[in-house]
BAPAVO-609070 format. One record per residue (C-alpha): residue in three letters; x, z, y. Coordinates in pm, whole numbers, padded with zeros to 5 digits, always signed. Layout:
BEGIN
AlaXZY ...
END
This chain:
BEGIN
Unk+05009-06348+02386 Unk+05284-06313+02664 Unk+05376-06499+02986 Unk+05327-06847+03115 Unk+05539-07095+03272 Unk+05442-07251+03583 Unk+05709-07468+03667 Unk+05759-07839+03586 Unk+06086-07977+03496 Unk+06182-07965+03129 Unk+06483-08130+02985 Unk+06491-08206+02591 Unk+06859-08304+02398 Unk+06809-08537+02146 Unk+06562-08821+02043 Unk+06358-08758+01700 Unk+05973-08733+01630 Unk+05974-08383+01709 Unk+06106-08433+02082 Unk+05883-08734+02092 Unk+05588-08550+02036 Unk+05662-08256+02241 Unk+05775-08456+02541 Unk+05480-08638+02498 Unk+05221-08356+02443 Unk+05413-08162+02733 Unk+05444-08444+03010 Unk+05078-08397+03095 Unk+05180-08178+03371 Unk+05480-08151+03373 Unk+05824-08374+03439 Unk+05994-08447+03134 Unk+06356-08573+03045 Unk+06465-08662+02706 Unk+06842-08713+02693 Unk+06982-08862+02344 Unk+07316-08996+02189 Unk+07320-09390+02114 Unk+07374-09361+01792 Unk+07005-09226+01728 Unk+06798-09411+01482 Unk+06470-09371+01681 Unk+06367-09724+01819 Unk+06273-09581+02212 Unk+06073-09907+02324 Unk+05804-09848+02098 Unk+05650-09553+02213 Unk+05452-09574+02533 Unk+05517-09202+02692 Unk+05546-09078+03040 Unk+05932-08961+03028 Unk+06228-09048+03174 Unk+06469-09124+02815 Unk+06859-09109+02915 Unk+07158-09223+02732 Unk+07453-08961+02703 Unk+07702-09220+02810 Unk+08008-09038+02929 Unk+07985-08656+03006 Unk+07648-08434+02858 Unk+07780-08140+03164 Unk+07785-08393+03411 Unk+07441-08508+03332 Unk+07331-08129+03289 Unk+07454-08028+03613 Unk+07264-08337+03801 Unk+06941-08249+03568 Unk+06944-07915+03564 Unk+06921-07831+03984 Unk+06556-07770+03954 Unk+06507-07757+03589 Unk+06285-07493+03431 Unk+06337-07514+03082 Unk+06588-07680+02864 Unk+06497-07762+02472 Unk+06785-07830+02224 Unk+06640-08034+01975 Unk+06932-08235+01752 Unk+06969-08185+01408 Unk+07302-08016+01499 Unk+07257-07581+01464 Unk+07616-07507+01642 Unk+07521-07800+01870 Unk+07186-07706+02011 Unk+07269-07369+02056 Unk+07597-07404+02258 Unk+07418-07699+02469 Unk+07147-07456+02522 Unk+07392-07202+02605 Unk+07572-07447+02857 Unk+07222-07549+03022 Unk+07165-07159+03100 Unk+07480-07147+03292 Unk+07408-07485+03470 Unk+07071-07293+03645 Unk+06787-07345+03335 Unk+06569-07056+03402 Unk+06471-07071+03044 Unk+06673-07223+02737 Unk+06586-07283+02349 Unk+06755-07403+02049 Unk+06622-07519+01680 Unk+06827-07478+01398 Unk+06813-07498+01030 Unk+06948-07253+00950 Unk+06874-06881+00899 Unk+07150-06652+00975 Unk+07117-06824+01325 Unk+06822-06620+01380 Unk+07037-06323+01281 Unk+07315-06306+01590 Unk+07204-06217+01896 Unk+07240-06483+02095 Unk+07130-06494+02475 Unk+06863-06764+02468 Unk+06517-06756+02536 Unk+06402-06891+02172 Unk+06593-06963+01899 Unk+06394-07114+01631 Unk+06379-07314+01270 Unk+06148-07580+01260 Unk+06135-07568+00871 Unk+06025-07205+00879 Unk+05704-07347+01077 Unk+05674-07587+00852 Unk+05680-07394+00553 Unk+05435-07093+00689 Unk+05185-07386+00778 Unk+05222-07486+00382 Unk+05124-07109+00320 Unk+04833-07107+00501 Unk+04709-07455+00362 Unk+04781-07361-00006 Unk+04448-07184-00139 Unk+04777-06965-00421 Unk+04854-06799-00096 Unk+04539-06653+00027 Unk+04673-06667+00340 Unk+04388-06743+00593 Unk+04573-06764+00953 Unk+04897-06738+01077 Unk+04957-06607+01467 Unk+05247-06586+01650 Unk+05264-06250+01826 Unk+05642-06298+01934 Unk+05737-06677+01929 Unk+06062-06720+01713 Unk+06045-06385+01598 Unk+05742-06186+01484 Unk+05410-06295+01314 Unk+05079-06206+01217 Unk+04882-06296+00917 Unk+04559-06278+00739 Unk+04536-06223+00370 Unk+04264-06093+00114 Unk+04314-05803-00191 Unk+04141-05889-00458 Unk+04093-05709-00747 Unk+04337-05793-01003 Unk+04614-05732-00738 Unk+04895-05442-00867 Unk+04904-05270-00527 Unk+04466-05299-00520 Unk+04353-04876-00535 Unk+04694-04766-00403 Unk+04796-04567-00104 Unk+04961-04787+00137 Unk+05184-04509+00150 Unk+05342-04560-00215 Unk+05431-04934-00167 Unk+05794-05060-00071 Unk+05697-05310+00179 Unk+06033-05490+00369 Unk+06028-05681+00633 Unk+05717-05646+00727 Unk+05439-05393+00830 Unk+05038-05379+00767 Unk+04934-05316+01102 Unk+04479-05345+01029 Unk+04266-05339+00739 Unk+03902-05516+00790 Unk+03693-05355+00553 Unk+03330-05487+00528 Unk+03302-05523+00947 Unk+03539-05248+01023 Unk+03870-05315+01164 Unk+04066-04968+01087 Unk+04426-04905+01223 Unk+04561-04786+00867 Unk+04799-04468+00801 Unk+05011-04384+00457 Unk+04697-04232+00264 Unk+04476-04503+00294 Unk+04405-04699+00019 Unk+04411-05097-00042 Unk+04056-05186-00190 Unk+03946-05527-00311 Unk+03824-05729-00033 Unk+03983-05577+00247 Unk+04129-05846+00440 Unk+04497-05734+00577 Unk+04672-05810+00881 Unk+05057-05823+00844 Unk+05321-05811+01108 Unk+05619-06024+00933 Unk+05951-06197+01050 Unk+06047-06538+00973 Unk+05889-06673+00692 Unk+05641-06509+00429 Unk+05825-06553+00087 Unk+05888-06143-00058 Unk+05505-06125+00107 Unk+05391-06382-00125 Unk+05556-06249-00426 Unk+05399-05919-00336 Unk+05041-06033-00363 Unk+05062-06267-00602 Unk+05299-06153-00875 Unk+05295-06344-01197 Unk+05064-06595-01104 Unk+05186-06873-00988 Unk+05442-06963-01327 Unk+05106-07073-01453 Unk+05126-07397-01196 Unk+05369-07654-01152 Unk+05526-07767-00829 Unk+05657-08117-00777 Unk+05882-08183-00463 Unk+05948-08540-00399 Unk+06214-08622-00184 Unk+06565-08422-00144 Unk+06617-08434+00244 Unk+06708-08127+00455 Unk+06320-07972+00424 Unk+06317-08114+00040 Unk+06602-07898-00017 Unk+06469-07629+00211 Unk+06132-07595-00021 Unk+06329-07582-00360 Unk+06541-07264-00250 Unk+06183-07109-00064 Unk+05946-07164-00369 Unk+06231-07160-00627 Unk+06157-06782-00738 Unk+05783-06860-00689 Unk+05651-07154-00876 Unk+05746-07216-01260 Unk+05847-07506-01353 Unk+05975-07674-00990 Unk+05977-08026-01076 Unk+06197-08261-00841 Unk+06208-08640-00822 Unk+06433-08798-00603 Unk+06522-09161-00662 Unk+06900-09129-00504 Unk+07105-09077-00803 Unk+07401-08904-00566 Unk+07135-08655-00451 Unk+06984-08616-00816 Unk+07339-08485-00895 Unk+07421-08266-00598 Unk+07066-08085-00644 Unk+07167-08023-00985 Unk+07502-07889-00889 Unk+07337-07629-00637 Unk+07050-07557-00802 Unk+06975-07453-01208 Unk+06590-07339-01208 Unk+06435-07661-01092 Unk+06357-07980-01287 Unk+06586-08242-01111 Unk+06422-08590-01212 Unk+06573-08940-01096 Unk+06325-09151-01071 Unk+06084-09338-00844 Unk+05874-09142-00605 Unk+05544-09359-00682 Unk+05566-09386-01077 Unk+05279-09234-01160 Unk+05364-09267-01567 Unk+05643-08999-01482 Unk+05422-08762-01318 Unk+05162-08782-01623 Unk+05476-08731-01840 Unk+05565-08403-01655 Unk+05177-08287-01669 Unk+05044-08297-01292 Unk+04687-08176-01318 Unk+04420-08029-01074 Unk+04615-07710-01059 Unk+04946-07882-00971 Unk+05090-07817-00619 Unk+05244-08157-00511 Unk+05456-08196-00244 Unk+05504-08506-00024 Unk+05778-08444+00152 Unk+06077-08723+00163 Unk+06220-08851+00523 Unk+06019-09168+00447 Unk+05690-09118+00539 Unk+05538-09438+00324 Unk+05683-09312-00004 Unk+05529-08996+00124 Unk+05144-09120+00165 Unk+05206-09345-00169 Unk+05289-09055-00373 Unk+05054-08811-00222 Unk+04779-09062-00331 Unk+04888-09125-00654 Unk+04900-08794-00749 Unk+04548-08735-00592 Unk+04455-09034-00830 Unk+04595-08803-01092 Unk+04373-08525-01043 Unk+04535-08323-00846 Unk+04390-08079-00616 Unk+04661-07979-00412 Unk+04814-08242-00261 Unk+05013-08205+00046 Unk+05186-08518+00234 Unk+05415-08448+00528 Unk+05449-08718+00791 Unk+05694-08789+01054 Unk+05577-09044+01240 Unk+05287-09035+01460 Unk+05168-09374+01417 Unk+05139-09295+01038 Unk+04868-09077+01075 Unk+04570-09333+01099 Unk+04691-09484+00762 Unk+04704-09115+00564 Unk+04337-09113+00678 Unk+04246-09442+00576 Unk+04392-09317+00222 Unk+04200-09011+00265 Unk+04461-08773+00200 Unk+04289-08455+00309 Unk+04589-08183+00333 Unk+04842-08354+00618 Unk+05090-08177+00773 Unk+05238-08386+01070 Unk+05566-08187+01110 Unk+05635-08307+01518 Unk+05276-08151+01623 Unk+05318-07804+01427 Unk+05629-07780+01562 Unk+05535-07905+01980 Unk+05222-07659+01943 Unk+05483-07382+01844 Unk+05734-07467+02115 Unk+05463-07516+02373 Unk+05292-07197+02236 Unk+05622-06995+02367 Unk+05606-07225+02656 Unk+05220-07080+02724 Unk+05362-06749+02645 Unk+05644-06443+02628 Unk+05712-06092+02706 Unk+05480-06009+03004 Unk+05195-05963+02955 Unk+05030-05898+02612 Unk+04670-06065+02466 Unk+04489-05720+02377 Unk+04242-05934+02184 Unk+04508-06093+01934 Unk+04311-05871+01709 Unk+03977-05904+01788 Unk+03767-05645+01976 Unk+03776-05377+01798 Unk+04158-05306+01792 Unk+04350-05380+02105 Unk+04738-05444+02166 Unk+04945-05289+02423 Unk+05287-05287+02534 Unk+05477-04947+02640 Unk+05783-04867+02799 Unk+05961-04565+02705 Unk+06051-04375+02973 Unk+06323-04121+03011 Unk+06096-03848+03075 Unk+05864-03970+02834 Unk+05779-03703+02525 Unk+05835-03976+02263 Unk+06211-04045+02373 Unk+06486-04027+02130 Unk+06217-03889+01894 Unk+06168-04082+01537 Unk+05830-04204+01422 Unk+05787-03985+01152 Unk+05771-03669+01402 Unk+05605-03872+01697 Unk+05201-03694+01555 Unk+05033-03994+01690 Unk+04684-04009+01674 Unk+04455-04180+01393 Unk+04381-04551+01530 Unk+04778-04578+01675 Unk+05014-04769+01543 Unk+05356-04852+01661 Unk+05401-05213+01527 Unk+05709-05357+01699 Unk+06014-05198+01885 Unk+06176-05433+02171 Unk+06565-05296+02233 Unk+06832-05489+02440 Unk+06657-05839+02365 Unk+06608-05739+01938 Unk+06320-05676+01757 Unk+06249-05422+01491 Unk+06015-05344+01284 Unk+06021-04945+01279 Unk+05982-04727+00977 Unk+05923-04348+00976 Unk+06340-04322+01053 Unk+06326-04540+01315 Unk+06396-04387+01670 Unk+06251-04439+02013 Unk+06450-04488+02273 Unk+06486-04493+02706 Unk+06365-04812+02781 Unk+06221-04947+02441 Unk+05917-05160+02450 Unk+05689-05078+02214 Unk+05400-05346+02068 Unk+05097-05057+02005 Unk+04818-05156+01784 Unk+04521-04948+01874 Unk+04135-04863+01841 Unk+03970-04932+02134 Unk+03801-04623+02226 Unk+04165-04503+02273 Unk+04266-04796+02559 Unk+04213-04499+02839 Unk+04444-04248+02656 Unk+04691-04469+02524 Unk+04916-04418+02859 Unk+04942-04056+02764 Unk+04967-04044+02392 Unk+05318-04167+02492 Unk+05424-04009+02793 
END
C-alpha cells in the first residue's frame, strides 16, 4: 500500500456509530476529538472511549481554528454530502495537513475536489456484501488506492460466456484484468491470452463491482430471490445496486409512507408493507435455501429478528447488518453466521488510508511472483506523450493505473502518457531490475 501517518491529532465532525467506532479503534495512539451537533440521536454517556466529545455550540470555524493548530487529520463524518465536504474543505484551510469527507452519494466521487479522500461508506458496505455472497465468486477485495481504485479476486468457471476467449475480444469498462493465476502461475496477461476455467483473475476496478458482476455471472442470478428488509438510506441504496441483478427483489418495509415512495421511484422490485419479523409472509413470497436475505433496516433488533427467522426458514444466505457495537454479542448468541457490522468495515477502511497513500507502494499486493511499482514519467523519458498501444512493452508489464493532476485513470490502448504521470506498473519479478529502463 502507500504512506503512513505519524502524527497524532485527529478531529472527527459528527457523532454516529461509524465515528464512534473509528474514534475508538483510532484513539489507541493517537488524540482524538469528536465534535457533534446537539441535536444528534446518539446517547454519548454510554460509551466508555478515550475521546474528548464537543458540542458545536456557537461557531463550527471558531472551534476549527482552536482544534485545528496542531491537527493532522480532519474526518467529515455527518450524514450531510455538501456538508462534510465543505467542512472538510474549511478544515484544510484552517492548517489540517490531511482532510476527508463521506458521502452518499456518487457523482461526489466524480468532481475533483481537493481533499485527501473522498469516500461512500455504502460502496464499502456493499463490496463487503460481494465478497460474503458465495453468487459473486468474489474471494477478496483490496484496496490499492483508498477511495478510488480496487483489487479483486474472482474464479472462471466453465459455463462462463467469456471462459475460452481472448481477453482481447471482451468489452471490459471500468475496470482492467491486471493477473491471471493459472494452476500456481501468476502471469501478467496481454490481449491474446485466453480466459480458461479455473484461472483465478485479479481485477483493478473503481467504486463498486456491479457491470463486473453482471459480466461473470450473466443470467444466473434471476433464478434466486432477494429480500431487502428495511427502506433506510443503504435499504434504498441495495434496491437500485442489485435491482438489474437479482429477479424478483422482494422489499418489506413496515412504514406505509416509505412502502409508497419506494413504489413511486422504483417499478422492478416487489414493495411489500408488512412486518419485518412475519415469517408467514416470507413463506408466502417463497424464501428458501437459495434465497439471498438481507437484514438491513436502521434498527438493528428488527435486523437480528429477521435475519433469524429467515435462517429458521431455510435459508442459506442470510446476511444481518448491525449498527451498534454492543449488538454484536447478541447476533452471536443467535448464531447468525454472515454479520456485517457497518462502523468496523468502514473505521478499517478509513484507518486503512490512514496506514496508507501515495508514497510508497506494497510490491507484494500481489504476491511474490508479480510485483507493483510506481513510475514517474519524465520529460525526457521515451514513453512521454506516447499512447499505450505504441508504448512495445515487454511480456510480464502492465500499466494498470495512470495518476494525473490528483485523477485516476484506468488507461486503454488510446490512453496517453504524459510529463509527470504516475504510473501503477504490474510486473513479473524477474523484470524488478529493468523496470527503471523499460520506461525511460
Amino acid at each position: 500500500m502507500f504512506f503512513e501517518f505519524k502524527e497524532n491529532k485527529v478531529v472527527i465532525l459528527g457523532l454516529n456509530y461509524i465515528s464512534i467506532t473509528l474514534a475508538h479503534n483510532l484513539s489507541v495512539n493517537r488524540d482524538v476529538v469528536i465534535l457533534y451537533n446537539k441535536d444528534n440521536n446518539i446517547k454519548i454517556n454510554n460509551y466508555n472511549i478515550d475521546v474528548m466529545i464537543e458540542e458545536v455550540k456557537f461557531s463550527l470555524l471558531d472551534q476549527l481554528n482552536n482544534l485545528l493548530d496542531d491537527c493532522v487529520i480532519f474526518i467529515s463524518l455527518t450524514e450531510d454530502d455538501e456538508y462534510n465536504i465543505f467542512t472538510a474543505q474549511m478544515a484544510k484551510k484552517l492548517g489540517a495537513k490531511y482532510a476527508m469527507a463521506g458521502v452518499y452519494n456518487n457523482d461526489y466521487l466524480k468532481v475533483n475536489i481537493e481533499l485527501d479522500l473522498i469516500f461512500n461508506p455504502l460502496n464499502i458496505i456493499i463490496d463487503r456484501i460481494n465478497a460474503v455472497l458465495e453468487s459473486t465468486r468474489l474471494s477478496k477485495i483490496k484496496n490499492l488506492i483508498p477511495g478510488k481504485v480496487n483489487i479483486t479476486q474472482i474464479r472462471v468457471k466453465n459455463d462462463d460466456t467469456f471462459s475460452y476467449r481472448k481477453l482481447g475480444n471482451l468489452k471490459l469498462e471500468d475496470g482492467l484484468i491486471i493477473a491471471i493465476k493459472r494452476d500456481k502461475r501468476m502471469i501478467i496477461p496481454d490481449s491474446n491470452i485466453k480466459l480458461l476455467p479455473n484461472d483465478c483473475l485479479y481485477i483493478l476496478y473503481k467504486r463498486c463491482f456491479t457491470d463486473w458482476i453482471k459480466l461473470f455471472t450473466p443470467g444466473k442470478f434471476s433464478k434466486k430471490k432477494m429480500f431487502i428488509i428495511g427502506s433506510g438510506i443503504i435499504g434504498e441504496y441495495f434496491i437500485d445496486y442489485w435491482k438489474n441483478i437479482f429477479d424478483p427483489i422482494i422489499v418489506i418495509e413496515p412504514e406505509l409512507k416509505k412502502c409508497n415512495r419506494l413504489a413511486t421511484r422504483f417499478e422492478k422490485p416487489l414493495i411489500l408493507h408488512g412486518e419485518v419479523t412475519d415469517l408467514q409472509l416470507l413463506r408466502e413470497e417463497g424464501i428458501d435455501k437459495k434465497s439471498i436475505y438481507l437484514a438491513c433496516s436502521d434498527n438493528d433488533f428488527y435486523n437480528m429478528l429477521s435475519g433469524f427467522g429467515a435462517g429458521v426458514l431455510g435459508c442459506n444466505n442470510v446476511l444481518t447488518l448491525l449498527n451498534n457495537p454492543e449488538n454484536r454479542e447478541i447476533a452471536g448468541l443467535l448464531k447468525l453466521n454472515k454479520v456485517i457490522f457497518k462502523p468496523g468495515i468502514i473505521s478499517d477502511y478509513i484507518i486503512s488510508f490512514i496506514k496508507t497513500g501515495f508514497k510508497k507502494i506494497d510490491k507484494y499486493i500481489l504476491g511474490e511472483e508479480i510485483y507493483t511499482a510506481k513510475v514517474k514519467i519524465d520529460k525526457n523519458f521515451r514513453v512521454n506523450n506516447t499512447k499505450l498501444k505504441d508504448l512495445k512493452l515487454p511480456n510480464g508489464v502492465l500499466i494498470g493505473v495512470i495518476i494525473r493532476d490528483g485523477k485516476v485513470i484506468l488507461p486503454a490502448g488510446e490512453t496517453t502518457l504524459n510529463e509527470n504521470d504516475r504510473a501503477i506498473v504490474f510486473f513479473d519479478h524477474k523484470l524488478e531490475n529493468k523496470i527503471g529502463r523499460i520506461f525511460s
